[in-house]
Residue, then its C-alpha position, 0 to 999 in steps of 0.5 A: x535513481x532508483x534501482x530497479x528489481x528483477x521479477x521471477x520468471x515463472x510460467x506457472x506456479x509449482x504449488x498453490x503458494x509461490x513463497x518469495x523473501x527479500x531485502x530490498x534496498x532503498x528507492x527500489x522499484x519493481x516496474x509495472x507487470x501483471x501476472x495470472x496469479x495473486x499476489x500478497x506482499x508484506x513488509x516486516x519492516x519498512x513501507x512498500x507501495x503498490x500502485x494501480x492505474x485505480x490507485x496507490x496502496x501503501x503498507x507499513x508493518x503490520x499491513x499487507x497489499x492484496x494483488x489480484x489476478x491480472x491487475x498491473x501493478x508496480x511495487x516501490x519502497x523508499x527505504x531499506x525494506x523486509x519483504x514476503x511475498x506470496x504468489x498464490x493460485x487464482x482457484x485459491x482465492x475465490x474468498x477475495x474481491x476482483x480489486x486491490x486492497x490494503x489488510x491488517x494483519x493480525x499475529x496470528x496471519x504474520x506468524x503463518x506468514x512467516x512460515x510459509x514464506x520459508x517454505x520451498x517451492x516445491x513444498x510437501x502440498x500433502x503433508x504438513x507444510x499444505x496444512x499450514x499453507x490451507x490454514x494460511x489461505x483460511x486466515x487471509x479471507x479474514x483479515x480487514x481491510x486497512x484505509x491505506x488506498x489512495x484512489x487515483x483519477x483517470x483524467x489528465x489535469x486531476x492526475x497532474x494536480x495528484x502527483x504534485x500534491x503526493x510528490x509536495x504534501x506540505x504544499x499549502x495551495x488552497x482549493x482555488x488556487x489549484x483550480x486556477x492553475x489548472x484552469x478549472x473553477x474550485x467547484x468544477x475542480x472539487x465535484x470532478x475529484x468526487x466523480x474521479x475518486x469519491x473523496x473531496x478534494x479537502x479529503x483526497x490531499x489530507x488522505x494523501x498527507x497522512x500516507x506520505x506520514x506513514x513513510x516519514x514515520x517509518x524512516x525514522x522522523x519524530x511526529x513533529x518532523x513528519x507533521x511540518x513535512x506533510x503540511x501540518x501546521x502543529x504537530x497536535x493537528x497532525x496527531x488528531x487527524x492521524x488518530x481519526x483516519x487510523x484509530x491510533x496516534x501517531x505514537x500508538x501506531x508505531x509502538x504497535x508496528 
C-alpha cells in the first residue's frame, strides 16, 4: 500500500516563493489536489512522478515537473526520494505556458534551487534572500523541456490498454493482439492512439518502456536488468533506443545525474 502524504494548508502564499523540502519514503503518494499557484518539484535523488488527466511526468535528478495554476495533479515516488518543491505566485509566472511540463535543470538552476528551498516562509522579499528568489524566477523561464511526458488518452479502452502496458512494460503483445482484446482492429487501434496522443502505438509503448527504465535505473538495477524488465530483448537494443530518445546511453545519464 502506499503511503499516503499530508499537503500544507495554505490559503494563500506569504511570498512570491513557498520553499517546501522533504524526504519522502518509498511508494509514497500525494493524492490528487489543485491548488491557485504553480507548483516546481524537484528530486535530488530518486524519481518522482506527477500525473495529469493529460499525462504522466516523471523527473529523475536533474529533472524537474512544472505544475501550472489550477491543474490537478497527483504526485508519487517509488523509492526513498529528496524532494524541493516551490510553490510560487501566478503573477510570477507569466514566462511559463498553461501546461505541465518536465525541465532539465541546468547547475546553475539546481544550485538556486538549493538555496531558495532553504529559505523561510516569510523570507526578507526586499533584501537579498528576493534577489535571489528573482534570479531563480529568471533561471526557470529558461530551462528546456525534457521529453520525460508520457501523453495520456481520454477514452476508456486506450486508457485500459495504457495502464497495462506502463504497469507490464515488459509485456511483448503485438499491435494485433492488443487490438483483439480490446476489440479493435490494429489500424483503429493505432490511428485512435495518433487522435489520443500524437505518437503511434509502436511509439507511445517504447515512450513508455523507457520512462519505466528511468526508475528502474534509479533504484539501483544494472542496464541489463532495467533492459529485460522494460521488455527489451538485448541490453545493445535498450542502449540504442535510450541514447535516441534521451541523447545519452543508459550509463552517461546516470554518471550525469
Amino acid at each position: 500500500m502506499p503511503i499516503e502524504r499530508l499537503l500544507p494548508s495554505l490559503d494563500r502564499l506569504p511570498r512570491t516563493i513557498y520553499p517546501r523540502s522533504e524526504t519522502l519514503p518509498a511508494d509514497s503518494l500525494a493524492r490528487g489536489h489543485v491548488h491557485p499557484w504553480a507548483q516546481l518539484s524537484w528530486a535530488s535523488s530518486g524519481v518522482l512522478v506527477v500525473t495529469t488527466p493529460q499525462a504522466s511526468h516523471l523527473a529523475p535528478p536533474q529533472r524537474a515537473v512544472w505544475v501550472p495554476p489550477g491543474l490537478p495533479h497527483e504526485v508519487t515516488s517509488s523509492s526513498r526520494t529528496e524532494m524541493r518543491s516551490l510553490y510560487i505566485d501566478p503573477a510570477a509566472t507569466a514566462f511559463a505556458p498553461a501546461h505541465c511540463r518536465v525541465l532539465s535543470v541546468t547547475p546553475l538552476a539546481r544550485e538556486l534551487l538549493q538555496a531558495v528551498s532553504a529559505l523561510p516562509p516569510e523570507y526578507d522579499a526586499d533584501g537579498a534572500d528576493g534577489r535571489l528568489v528573482a534570479v531563480l524566477l529568471d533561471q526557470l523561464a529558461r530551462l528546456p523541456e525534457a521529453g520525460f511526458s508520457l501523453p495520456w488518452p481520454a477514452d476508456a479502452r486506450l486508457g485500459a490498454i495504457c495502464r497495462a502496458l506502463t504497469a507490464h512494460p515488459d509485456d511483448r503483445r503485438d499491435m494485433d493482439a492488443w487490438g483483439t482484446a480490446y476489440g479493435l482492429t490494429a489500424r483503429t487501434l493505432n490511428r485512435q492512439f495518433v487522435a489520443a496522443t500524437g505518437l503511434t502505438f509502436g511509439k507511445w509503448r517504447r515512450l513508455a518502456r523507457l520512462l519505466a527504465a528511468l526508475t528502474s535505473l534509479e533504484d539501483g538495477h544494472g542496464v541489463t536488468a532495467a533492459a529485460l524488465e522494460c521488455g527489451y530483448d538485448s541490453p545493445s537494443a535498450f542502449i540504442a533506443a535510450f541514447r535516441e530518445a534521451f541523447g545519452v546511453t543508459p550509463g552517461e545519464f546516470l554518471k550525469h545525474r
